[in-house]
C-alpha positions in Angstrom: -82.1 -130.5 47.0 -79.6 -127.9 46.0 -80.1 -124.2 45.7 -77.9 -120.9 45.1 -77.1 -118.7 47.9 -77.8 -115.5 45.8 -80.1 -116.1 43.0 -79.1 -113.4 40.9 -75.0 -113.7 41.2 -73.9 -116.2 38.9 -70.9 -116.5 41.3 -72.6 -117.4 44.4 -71.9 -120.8 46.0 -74.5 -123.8 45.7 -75.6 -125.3 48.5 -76.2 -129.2 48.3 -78.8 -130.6 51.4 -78.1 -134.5 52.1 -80.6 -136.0 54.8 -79.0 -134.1 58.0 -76.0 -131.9 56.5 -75.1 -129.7 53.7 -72.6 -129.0 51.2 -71.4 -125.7 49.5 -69.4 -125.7 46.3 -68.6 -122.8 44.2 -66.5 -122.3 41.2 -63.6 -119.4 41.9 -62.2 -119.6 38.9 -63.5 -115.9 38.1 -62.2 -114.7 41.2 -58.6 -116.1 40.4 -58.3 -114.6 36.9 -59.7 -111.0 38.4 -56.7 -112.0 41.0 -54.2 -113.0 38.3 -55.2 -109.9 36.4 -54.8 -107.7 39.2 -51.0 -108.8 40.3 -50.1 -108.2 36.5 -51.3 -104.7 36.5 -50.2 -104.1 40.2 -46.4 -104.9 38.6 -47.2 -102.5 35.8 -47.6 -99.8 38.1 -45.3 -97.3 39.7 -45.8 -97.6 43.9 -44.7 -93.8 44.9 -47.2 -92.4 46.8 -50.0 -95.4 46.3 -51.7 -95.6 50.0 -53.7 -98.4 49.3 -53.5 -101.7 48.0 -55.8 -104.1 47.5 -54.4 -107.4 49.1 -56.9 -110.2 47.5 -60.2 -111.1 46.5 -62.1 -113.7 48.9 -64.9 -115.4 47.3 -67.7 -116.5 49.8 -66.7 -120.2 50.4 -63.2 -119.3 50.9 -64.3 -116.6 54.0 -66.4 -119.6 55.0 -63.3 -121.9 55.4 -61.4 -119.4 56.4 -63.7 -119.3 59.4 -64.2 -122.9 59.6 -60.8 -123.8 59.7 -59.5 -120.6 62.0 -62.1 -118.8 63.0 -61.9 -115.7 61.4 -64.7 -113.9 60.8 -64.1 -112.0 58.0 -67.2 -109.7 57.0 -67.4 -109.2 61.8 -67.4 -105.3 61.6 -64.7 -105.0 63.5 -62.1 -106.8 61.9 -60.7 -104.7 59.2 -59.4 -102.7 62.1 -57.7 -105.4 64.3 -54.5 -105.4 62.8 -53.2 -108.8 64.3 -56.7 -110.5 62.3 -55.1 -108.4 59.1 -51.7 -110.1 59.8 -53.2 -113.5 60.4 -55.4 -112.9 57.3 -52.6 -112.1 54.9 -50.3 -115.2 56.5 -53.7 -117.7 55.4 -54.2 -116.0 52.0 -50.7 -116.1 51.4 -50.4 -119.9 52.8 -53.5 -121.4 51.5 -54.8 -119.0 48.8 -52.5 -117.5 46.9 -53.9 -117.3 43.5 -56.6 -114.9 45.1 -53.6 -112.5 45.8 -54.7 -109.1 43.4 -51.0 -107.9 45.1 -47.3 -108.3 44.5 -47.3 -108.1 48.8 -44.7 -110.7 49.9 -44.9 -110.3 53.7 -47.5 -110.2 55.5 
């Protein structure tokens, strides 16, 4: 049995059941053109007094990995405004994901 986990988002991941355990797949290849897209008009665009930056675009099955594999909770309330969890972030998106970058940022 496989279902979507938003039934009206044609980007939502799938999620495959298999006896005892579960699979989720999604296709991001939307989310990395939007990201490719973004970096080319982030290098178009003059920096002086820009504040803020969007850094990347994290589909769902990437935040799910992301707190699989080191247990960062993403969408936890308070994490936006721990900035050693933003540093961390950046260094896995950077690392792991790059091609979800919407940035030019180089360090994290």
């Amino acid at each position: 049995m496989s279902f979507k986990s938003q039934d009206n988002n044609p980007h939502s991941f799938t999620v495959k059941e298999q006896d005892s355990s579960f699979l989720l797949e999604q296709n991001v290849q939307a989310y990395k053109d939007y990201a490719e897209q973004s970096r080319k008009v982030d290098e178009s665009i003059t920096r002086n007094g820009r504040q803020y930056r969007p850094f990347a675009i994290i589909p769902d099955i990437v935040a799910i990995d992301i707190l699989t594999k080191y247990g960062l909770d993403i969408h936890a309330d308070d994490f936006m405004s721990n900035p050693i969890n933003l540093r961390k972030l950046k260094n896995i998106i950077m690392t792991d994901y790059p091609l979800l970058q919407t940035s030019n940022i180089r360090k994290a």
